[in-house]
FILUM-241134 format. One record per residue (C-alpha): residue number from 1; x, y, z; residue in one letter. Coordinates in nm, 4 decimals. Layout:
// FILUM-241134
rec num:NUM, east:X, north:Y, up:Z, residu:A
...
This chain:
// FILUM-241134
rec num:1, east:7.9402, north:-2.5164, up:-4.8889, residu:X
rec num:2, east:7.7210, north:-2.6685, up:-5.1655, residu:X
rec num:3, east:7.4536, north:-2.4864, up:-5.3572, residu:X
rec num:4, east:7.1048, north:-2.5106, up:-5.4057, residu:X
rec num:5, east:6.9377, north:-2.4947, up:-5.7786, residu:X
rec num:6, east:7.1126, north:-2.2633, up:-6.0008, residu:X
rec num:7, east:6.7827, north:-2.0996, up:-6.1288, residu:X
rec num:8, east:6.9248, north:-1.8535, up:-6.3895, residu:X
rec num:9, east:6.7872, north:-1.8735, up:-6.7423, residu:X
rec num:10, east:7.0226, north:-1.7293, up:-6.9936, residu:X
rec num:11, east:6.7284, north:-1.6904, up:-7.1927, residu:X
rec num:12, east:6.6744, north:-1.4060, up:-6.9195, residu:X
rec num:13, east:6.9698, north:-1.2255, up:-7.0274, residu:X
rec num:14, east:6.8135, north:-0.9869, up:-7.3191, residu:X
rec num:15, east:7.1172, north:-0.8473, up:-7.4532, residu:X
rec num:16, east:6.9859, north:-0.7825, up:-7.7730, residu:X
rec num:17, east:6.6979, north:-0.5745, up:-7.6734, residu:X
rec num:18, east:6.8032, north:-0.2314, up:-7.6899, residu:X
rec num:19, east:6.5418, north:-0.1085, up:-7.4161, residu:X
rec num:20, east:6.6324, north:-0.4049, up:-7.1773, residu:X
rec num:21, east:7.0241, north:-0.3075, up:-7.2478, residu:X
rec num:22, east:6.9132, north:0.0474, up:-7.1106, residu:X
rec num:23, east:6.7484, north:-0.0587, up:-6.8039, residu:X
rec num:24, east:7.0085, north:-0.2838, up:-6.7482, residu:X
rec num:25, east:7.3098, north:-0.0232, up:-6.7634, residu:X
rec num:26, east:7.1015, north:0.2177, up:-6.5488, residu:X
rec num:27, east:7.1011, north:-0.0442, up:-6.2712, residu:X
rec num:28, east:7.4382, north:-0.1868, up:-6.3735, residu:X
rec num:29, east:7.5487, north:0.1813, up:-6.2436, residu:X
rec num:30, east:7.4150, north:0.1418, up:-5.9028, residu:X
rec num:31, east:7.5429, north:-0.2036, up:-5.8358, residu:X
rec num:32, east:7.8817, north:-0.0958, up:-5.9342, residu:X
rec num:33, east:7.8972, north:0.1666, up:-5.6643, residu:X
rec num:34, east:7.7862, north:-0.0759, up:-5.4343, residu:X
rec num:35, east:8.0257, north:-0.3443, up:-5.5519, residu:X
rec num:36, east:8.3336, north:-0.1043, up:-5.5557, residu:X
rec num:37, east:8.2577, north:0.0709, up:-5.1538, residu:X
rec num:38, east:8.2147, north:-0.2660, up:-5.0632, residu:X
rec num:39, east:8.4533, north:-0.4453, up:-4.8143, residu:X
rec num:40, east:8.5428, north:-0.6814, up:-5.1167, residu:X
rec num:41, east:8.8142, north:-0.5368, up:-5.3206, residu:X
rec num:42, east:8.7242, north:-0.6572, up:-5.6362, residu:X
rec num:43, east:9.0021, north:-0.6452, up:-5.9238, residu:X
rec num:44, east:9.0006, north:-0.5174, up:-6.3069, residu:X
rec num:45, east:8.9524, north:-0.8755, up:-6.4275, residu:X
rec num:46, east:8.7185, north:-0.9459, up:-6.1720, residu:X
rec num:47, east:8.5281, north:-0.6532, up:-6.2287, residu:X
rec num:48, east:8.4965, north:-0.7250, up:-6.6043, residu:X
rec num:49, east:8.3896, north:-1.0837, up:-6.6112, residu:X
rec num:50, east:8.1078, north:-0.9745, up:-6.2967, residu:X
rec num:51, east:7.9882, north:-0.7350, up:-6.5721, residu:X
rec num:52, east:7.9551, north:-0.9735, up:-6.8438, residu:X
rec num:53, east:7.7893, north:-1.2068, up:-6.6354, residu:X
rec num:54, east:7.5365, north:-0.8989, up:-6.5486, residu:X
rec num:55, east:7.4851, north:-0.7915, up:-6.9287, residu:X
rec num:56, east:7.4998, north:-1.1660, up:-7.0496, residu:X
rec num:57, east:7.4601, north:-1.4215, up:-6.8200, residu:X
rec num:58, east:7.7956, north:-1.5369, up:-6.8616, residu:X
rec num:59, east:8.0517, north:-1.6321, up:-6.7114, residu:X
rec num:60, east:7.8749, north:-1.7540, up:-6.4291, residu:X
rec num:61, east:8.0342, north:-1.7025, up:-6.1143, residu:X
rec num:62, east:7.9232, north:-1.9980, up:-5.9657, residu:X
rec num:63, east:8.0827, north:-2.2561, up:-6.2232, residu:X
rec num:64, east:8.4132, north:-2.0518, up:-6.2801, residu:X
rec num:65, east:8.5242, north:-1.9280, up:-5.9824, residu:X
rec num:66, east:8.6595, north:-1.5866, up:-6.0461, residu:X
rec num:67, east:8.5024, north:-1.4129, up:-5.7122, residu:X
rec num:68, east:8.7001, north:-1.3586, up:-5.3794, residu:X
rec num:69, east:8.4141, north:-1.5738, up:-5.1555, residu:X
rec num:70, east:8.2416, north:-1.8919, up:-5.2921, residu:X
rec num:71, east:7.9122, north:-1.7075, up:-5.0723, residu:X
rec num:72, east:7.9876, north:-1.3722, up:-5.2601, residu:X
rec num:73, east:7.9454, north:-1.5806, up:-5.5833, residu:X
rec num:74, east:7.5987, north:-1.7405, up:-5.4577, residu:X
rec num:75, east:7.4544, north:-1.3042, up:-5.3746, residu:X
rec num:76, east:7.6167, north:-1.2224, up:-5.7541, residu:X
rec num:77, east:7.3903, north:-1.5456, up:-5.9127, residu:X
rec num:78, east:7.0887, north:-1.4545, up:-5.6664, residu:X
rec num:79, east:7.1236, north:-1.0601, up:-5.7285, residu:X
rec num:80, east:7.1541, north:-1.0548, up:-6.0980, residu:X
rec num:81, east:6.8974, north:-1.3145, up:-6.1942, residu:X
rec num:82, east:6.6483, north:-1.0989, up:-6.4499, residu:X
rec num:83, east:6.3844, north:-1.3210, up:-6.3291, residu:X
rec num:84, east:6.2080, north:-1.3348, up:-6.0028, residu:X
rec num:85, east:6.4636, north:-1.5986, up:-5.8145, residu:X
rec num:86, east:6.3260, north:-1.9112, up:-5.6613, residu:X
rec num:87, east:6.3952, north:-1.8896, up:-5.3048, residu:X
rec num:88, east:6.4524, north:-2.3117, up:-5.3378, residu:X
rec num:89, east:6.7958, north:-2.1460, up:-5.4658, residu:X
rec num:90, east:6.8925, north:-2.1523, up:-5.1191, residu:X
rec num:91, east:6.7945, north:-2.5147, up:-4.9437, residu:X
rec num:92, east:7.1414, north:-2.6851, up:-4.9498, residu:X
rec num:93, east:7.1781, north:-3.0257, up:-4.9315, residu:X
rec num:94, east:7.3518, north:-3.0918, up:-4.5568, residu:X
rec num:95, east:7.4284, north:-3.3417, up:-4.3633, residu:X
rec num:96, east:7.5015, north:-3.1584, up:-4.0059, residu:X
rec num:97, east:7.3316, north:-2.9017, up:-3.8557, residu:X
rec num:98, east:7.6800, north:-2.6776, up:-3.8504, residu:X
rec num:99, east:7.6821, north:-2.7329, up:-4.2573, residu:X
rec num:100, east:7.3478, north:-2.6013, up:-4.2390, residu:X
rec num:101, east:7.4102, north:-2.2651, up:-4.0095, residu:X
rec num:102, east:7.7721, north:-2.1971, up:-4.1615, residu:X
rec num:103, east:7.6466, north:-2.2493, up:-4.5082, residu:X
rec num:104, east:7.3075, north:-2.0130, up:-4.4285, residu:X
rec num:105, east:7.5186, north:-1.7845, up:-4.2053, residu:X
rec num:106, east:7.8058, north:-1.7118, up:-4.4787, residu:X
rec num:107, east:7.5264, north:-1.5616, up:-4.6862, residu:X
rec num:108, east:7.4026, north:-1.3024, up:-4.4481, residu:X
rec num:109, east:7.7321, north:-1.2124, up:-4.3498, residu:X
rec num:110, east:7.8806, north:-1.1924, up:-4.6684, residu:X
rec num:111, east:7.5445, north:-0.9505, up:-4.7675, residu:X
rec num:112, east:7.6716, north:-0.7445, up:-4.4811, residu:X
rec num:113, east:8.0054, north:-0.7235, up:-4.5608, residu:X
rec num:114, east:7.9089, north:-0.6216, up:-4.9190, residu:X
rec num:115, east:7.6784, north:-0.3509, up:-4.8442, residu:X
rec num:116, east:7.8690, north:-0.2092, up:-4.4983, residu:X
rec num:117, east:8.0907, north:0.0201, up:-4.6461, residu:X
rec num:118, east:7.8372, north:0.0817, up:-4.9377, residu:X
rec num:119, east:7.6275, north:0.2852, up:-4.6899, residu:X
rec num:120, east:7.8451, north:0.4684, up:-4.5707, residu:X
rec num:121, east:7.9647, north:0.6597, up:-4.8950, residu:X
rec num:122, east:7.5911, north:0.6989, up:-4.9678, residu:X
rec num:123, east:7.5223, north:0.3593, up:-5.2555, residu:X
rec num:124, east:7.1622, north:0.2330, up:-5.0566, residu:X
rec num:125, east:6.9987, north:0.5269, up:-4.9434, residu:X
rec num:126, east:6.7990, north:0.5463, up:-5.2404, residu:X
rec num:127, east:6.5225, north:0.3221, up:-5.3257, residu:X
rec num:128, east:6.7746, north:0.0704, up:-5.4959, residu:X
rec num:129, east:6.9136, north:-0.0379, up:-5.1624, residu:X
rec num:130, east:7.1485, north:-0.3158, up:-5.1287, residu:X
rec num:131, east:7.0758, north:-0.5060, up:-5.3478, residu:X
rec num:132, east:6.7323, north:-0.3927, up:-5.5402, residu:X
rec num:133, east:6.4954, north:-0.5556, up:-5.3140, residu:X
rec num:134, east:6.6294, north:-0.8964, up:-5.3919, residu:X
rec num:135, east:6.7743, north:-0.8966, up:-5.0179, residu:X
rec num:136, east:6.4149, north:-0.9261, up:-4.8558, residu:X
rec num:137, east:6.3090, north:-1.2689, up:-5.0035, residu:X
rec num:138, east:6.6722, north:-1.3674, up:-4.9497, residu:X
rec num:139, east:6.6005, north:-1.3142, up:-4.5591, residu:X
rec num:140, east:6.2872, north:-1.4891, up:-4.5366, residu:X
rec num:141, east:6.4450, north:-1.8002, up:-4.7437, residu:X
rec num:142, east:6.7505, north:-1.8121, up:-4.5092, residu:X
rec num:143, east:6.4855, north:-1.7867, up:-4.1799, residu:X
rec num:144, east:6.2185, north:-1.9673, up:-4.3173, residu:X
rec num:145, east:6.0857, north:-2.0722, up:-3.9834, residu:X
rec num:146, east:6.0089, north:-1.9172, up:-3.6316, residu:X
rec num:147, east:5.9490, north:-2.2311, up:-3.4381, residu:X
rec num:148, east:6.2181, north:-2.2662, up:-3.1786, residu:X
rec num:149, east:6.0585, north:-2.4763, up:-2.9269, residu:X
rec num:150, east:6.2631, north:-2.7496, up:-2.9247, residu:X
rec num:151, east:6.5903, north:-2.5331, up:-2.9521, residu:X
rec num:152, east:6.9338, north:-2.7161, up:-3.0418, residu:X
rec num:153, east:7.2432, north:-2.5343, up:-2.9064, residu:X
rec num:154, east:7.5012, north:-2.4735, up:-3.1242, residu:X
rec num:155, east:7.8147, north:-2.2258, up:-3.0497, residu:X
rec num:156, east:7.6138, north:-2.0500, up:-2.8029, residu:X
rec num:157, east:7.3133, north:-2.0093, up:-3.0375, residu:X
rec num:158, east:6.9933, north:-2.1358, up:-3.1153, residu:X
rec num:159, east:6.8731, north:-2.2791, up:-3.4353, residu:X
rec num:160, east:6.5146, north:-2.3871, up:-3.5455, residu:X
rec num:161, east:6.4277, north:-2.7979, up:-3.6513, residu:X
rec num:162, east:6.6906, north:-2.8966, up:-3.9263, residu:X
rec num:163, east:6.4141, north:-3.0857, up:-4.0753, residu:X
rec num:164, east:6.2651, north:-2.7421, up:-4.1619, residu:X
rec num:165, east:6.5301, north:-2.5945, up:-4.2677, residu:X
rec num:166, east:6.6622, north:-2.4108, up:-3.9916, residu:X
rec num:167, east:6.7489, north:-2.0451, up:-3.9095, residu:X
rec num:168, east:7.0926, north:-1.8262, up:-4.0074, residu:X
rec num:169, east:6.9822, north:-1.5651, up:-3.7194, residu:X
rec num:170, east:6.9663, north:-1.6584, up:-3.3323, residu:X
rec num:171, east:6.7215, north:-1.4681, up:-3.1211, residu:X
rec num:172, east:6.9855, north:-1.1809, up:-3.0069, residu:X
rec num:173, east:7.0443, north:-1.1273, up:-3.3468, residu:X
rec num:174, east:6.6577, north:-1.1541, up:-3.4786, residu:X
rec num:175, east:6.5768, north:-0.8621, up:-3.2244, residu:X
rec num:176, east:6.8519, north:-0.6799, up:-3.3202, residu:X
rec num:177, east:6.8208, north:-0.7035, up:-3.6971, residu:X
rec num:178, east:6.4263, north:-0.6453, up:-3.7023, residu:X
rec num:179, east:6.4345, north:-0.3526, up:-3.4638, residu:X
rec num:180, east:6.7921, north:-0.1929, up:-3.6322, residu:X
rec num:181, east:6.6482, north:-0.2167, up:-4.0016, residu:X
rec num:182, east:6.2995, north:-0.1109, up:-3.9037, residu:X
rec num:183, east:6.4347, north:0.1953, up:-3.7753, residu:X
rec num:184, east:6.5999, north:0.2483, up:-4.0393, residu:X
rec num:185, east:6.2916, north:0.1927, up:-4.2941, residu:X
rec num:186, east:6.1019, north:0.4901, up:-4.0894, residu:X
rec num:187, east:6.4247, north:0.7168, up:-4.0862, residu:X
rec num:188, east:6.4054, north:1.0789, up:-4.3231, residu:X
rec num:189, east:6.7701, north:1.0865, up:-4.3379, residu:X
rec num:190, east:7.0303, north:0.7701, up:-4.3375, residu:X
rec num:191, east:6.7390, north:0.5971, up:-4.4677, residu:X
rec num:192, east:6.8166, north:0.2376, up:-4.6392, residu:X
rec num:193, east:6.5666, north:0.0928, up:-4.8617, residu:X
rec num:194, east:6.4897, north:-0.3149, up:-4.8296, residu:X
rec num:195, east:6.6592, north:-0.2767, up:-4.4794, residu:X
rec num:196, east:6.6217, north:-0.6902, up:-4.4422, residu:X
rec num:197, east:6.5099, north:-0.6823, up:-4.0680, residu:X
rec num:198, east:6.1802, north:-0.5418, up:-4.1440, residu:X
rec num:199, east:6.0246, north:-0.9405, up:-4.2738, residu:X
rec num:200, east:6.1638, north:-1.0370, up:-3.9229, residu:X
rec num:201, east:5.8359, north:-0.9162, up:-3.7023, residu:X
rec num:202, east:5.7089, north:-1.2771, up:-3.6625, residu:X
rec num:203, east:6.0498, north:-1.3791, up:-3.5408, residu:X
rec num:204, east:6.0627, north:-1.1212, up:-3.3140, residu:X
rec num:205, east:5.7436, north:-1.2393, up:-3.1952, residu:X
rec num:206, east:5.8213, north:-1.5584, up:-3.1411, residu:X
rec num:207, east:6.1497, north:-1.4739, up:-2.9775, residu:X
rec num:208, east:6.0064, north:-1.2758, up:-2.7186, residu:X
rec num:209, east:5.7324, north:-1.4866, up:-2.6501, residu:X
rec num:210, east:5.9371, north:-1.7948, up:-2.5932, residu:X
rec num:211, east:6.3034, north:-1.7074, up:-2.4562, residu:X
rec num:212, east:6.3601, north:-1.4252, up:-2.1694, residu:X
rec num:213, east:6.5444, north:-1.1049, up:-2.2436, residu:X
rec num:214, east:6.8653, north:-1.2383, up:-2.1470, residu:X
rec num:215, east:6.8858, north:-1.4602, up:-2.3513, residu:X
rec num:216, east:6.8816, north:-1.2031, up:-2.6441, residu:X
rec num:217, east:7.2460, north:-1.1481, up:-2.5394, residu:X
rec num:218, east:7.4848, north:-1.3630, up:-2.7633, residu:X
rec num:219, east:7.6701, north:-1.6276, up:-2.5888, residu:X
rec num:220, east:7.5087, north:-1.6255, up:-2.2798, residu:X
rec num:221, east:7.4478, north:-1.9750, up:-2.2828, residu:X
rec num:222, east:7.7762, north:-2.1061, up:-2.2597, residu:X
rec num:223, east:7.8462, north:-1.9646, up:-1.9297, residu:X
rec num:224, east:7.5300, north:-2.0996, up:-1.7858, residu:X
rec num:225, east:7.4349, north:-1.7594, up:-1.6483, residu:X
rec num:226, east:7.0855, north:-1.7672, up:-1.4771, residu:X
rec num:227, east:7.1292, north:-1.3817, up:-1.3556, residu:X
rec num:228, east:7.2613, north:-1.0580, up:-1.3899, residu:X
rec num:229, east:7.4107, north:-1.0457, up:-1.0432, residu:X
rec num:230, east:7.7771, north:-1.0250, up:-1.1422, residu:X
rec num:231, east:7.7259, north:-0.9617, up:-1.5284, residu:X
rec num:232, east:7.6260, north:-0.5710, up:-1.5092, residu:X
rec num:233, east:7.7629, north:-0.6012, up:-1.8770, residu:X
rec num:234, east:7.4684, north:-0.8438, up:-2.0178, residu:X
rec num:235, east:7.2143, north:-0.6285, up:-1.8082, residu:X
rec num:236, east:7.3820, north:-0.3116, up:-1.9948, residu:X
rec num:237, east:7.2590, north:-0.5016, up:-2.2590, residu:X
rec num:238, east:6.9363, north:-0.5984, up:-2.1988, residu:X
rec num:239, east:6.8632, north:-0.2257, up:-2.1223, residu:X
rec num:240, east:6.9782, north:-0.0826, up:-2.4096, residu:X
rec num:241, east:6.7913, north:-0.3328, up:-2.6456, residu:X
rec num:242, east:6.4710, north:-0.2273, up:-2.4535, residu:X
rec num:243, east:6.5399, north:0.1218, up:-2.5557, residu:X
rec num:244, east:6.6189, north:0.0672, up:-2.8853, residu:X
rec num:245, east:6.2691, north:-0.1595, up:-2.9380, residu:X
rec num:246, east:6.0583, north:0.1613, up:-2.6905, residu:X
rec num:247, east:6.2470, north:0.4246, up:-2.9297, residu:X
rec num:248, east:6.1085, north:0.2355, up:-3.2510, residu:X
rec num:249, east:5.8014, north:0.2207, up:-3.1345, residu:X
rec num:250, east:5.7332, north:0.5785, up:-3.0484, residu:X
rec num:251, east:5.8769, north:0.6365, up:-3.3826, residu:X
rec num:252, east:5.5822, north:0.3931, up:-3.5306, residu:X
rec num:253, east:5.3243, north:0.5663, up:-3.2862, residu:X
rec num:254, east:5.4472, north:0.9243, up:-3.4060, residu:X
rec num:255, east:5.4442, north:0.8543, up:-3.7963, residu:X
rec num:256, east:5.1741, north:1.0048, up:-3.8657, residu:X
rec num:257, east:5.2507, north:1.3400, up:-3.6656, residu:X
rec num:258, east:5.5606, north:1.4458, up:-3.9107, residu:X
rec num:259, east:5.5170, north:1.7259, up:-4.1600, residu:X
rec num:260, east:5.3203, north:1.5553, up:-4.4638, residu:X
rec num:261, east:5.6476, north:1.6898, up:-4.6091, residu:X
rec num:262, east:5.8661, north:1.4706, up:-4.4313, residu:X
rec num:263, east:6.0951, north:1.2112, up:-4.6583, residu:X
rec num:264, east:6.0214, north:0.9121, up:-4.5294, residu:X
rec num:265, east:5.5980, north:1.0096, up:-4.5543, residu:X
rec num:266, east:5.6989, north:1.0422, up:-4.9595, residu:X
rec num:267, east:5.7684, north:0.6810, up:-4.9422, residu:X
rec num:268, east:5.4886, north:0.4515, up:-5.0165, residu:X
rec num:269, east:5.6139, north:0.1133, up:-4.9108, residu:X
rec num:270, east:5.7641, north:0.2828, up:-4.5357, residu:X
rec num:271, east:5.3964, north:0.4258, up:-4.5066, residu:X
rec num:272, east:5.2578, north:0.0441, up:-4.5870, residu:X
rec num:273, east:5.4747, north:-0.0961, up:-4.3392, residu:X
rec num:274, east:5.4104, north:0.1603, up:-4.0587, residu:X
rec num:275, east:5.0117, north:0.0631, up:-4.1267, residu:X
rec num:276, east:5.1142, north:-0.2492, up:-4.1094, residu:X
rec num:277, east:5.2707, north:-0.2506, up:-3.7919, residu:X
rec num:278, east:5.0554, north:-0.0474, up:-3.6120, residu:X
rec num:279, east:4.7176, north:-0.2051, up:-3.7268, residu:X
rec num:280, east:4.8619, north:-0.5610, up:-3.5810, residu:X
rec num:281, east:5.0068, north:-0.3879, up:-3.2585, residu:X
rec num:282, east:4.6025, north:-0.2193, up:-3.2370, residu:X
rec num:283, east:4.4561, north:-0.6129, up:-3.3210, residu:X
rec num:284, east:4.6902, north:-0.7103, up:-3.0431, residu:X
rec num:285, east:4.8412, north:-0.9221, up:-3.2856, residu:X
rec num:286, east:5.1535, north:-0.9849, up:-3.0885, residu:X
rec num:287, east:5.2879, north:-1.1444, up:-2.8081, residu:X
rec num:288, east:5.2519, north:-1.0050, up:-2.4543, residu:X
rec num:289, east:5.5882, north:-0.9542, up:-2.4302, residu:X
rec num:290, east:5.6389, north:-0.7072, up:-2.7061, residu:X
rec num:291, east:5.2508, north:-0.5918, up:-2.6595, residu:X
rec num:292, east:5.3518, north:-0.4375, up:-2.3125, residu:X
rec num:293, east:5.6521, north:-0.2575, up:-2.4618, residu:X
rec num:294, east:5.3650, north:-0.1177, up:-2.7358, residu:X
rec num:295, east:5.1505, north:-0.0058, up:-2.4290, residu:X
rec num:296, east:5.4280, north:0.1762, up:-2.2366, residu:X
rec num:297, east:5.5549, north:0.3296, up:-2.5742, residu:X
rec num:298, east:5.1444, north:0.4774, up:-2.6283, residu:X
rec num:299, east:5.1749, north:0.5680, up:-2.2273, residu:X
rec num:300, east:5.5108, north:0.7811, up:-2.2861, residu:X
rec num:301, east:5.3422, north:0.9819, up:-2.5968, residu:X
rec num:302, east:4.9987, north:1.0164, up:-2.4603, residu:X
rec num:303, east:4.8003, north:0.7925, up:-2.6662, residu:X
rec num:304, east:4.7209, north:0.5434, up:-2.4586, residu:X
């Protein structure tokens, strides 16, 4: 997989300010927890020359080779970057469409994998998250598009224009990232901040305005199935991924109507996004599709 622009600055790397070394060892804390729950088992060596490369910008990853993944080593260079990263740090140079997915998918997947097991022993339910907030501008610069119309089958999925860049997430897996992570976003307990999903709403627009449910499910495609009769599996599916989007939605529509003491109320960027959200859903700002599960959700909870 080749690499965009390495964008780092060692001139970044302030390890001679004593007030920068502080900040730095405070967050050098949290990503170690994450780094060590993680589903990469990272060894003493390893460990050492990831936190030299933290503290000093050196040795890179990228140009020595030391971590398990050659994707892992592109999230270390991204994550650790002092300065704001340029999101050109991920356009690779390809030359097939299945460089371009693998290369785009190996990220995400390999984000996954590193903050999976995190969770669950507590590392990213604080406002650090997975990876300090770095992990939302990573998902809009591997789905920088939401223009599908002239969809190109690959493996069962569906990837925007290479000539834009394409997409790392096919519409099953838009829907279920933007409506998983959202939830999570509005959650008081379990909550995760920079849940990734939640810069995915225009995706999710587009998705539902242009493909039918169904076609949410993953590999449908390949079996050229045009119905449910026979597949009560895929229509399992299909209603459960309704309910998840209605349940969302009632929790957007019922915000508001928590005790002011609530956790996720305390938060100022999960109250920004749930004004957000709802102030497009009132404009109408969406597709019909996802506009009539807003409508049913306000006729369930009496606010219609």
């Amino acid at each position: 997989m080749s690499v965009g622009p390495i964008s780092t600055n060692p001139k970044s790397f302030l390890s001679d300010d004593a007030d920068w070394m502080k900040t730095r060892q405070a967050e050098w804390r949290l990503v170690l927890h994450r780094v060590r729950a993680s589903e990469f088992e990272l060894n003493r060596e390893q460990l050492r020359k990831l936190k030299s490369y933290f503290f000093t910008g050196s040795p890179c990853p990228l140009e020595h080779d030391y971590l398990p993944t050659y994707p892992l080593s592109m999230l270390a260079v991204w994550w650790f970057n002092p300065e704001e990263p340029d999101p050109k740090y991920f356009e690779f140079p390809v030359n097939s469409r299945t460089d371009l997915d693998s290369s785009r998918g190996a990220l995400l997947s390999t984000y996954f994998a590193l903050v999976r097991e995190a969770k669950k022993e507590g590392a990213g339910r604080d406002e650090y998250g997975g990876m300090g907030g770095r992990e939302l501008p990573m998902m809009r610069a591997l789905n920088p598009g939401v223009d599908r119309k002239k969809p190109h089958k690959l493996g069962g999925y569906y990837s925007g224009d290479l000539k834009r860049g394409g997409e790392c997430l096919p519409p099953a897996r838009v829907f279920a990232r933007c409506v998983i992570d959202t939830t999570l976003e509005l959650k008081s307990e379990d909550y995760v901040a920079f849940s990734p999903g939640i810069v995915l709403w225009d995706h999710l627009d587009y998705a539902m305005e242009h493909y039918e449910l169904h076609f949410y499910c993953h590999y449908i495609d390949q079996h050229n199935i045009t119905s449910f009769e026979g597949h009560p599996q895929l229509l399992n599916n299909v209603i459960r991924m309704n309910g998840e989007l209605g349940d969302l939605l009632e929790a957007l529509l019922g915000f508001f109507d928590r005790d002011p003491t609530d956790a996720a109320r305390q938060r100022p960027r999960t109250v920004a996004l749930v004004k957000e959200l709802t102030e497009r859903f009132e404009r109408r700002n969406f597709c019909d599709n996802l506009m009539a599960h807003w409508d049913a959700a306000k006729q369930r909870m009496g606010k219609a």
